[in-house]
N, C-alpha and C positions, 0 to 999 in steps of 0.2 A: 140174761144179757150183761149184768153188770157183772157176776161172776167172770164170766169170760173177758170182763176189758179189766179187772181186777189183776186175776193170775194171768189173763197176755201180757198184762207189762212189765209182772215179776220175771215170768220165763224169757219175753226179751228182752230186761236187762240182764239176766245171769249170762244168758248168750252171749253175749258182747260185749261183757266183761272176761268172759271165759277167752273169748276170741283174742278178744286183744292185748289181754293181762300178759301173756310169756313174750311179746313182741316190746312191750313197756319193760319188763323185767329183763330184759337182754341186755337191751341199752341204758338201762340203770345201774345193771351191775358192770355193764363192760365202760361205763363212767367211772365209778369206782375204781376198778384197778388199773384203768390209765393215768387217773389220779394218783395213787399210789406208785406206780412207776414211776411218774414225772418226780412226786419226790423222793424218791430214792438215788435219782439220775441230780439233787439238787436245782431244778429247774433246766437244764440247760439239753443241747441234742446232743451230745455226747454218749453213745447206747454202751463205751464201753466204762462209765461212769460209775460204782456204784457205792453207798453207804455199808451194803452188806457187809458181814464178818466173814460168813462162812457158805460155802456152795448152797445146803442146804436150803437158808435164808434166802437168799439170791433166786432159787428156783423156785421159791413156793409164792415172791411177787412177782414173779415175770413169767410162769407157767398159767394157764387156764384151770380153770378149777375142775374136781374131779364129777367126772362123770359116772352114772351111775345105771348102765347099761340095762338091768333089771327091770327097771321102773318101764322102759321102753317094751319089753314084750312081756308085762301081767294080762 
């Protein structure tokens, strides 16, 4: 008996960690580069605003990050 309420609450926490971990990291990371945008744009809504030099720069803060199609069908 204590086996089982031992490893049940290890496997329902990794669950639910599992679960909710990519939903917390979405919105963590999609904090981050809206952050980044804003100061690039120097705080203000002006979207054609930017600090960049060059296109390159300019696209790799205002683009989404690469995806990595593979991972999806192992």
């Amino acid at each position: 008996m204590s086996w089982y309420t031992m490893t049940g609450n290890v496997i329902m926490h990794a669950t639910i960690f599992g679960a909710f971990m990519p939903i917390i990291m979405f919105i963590v990371m999609g904090s981050i580069r809206a952050i980044k945008r804003l100061l690039d744009r120097s705080y203000t809504n002006d979207i054609y605003k930017t600090k960049a030099k060059t296109i390159l720069s300019y696209i790799k803060k205002h683009s989404g990050p690469v995806f990595q199609i593979q991972n999806q069908y192992c």
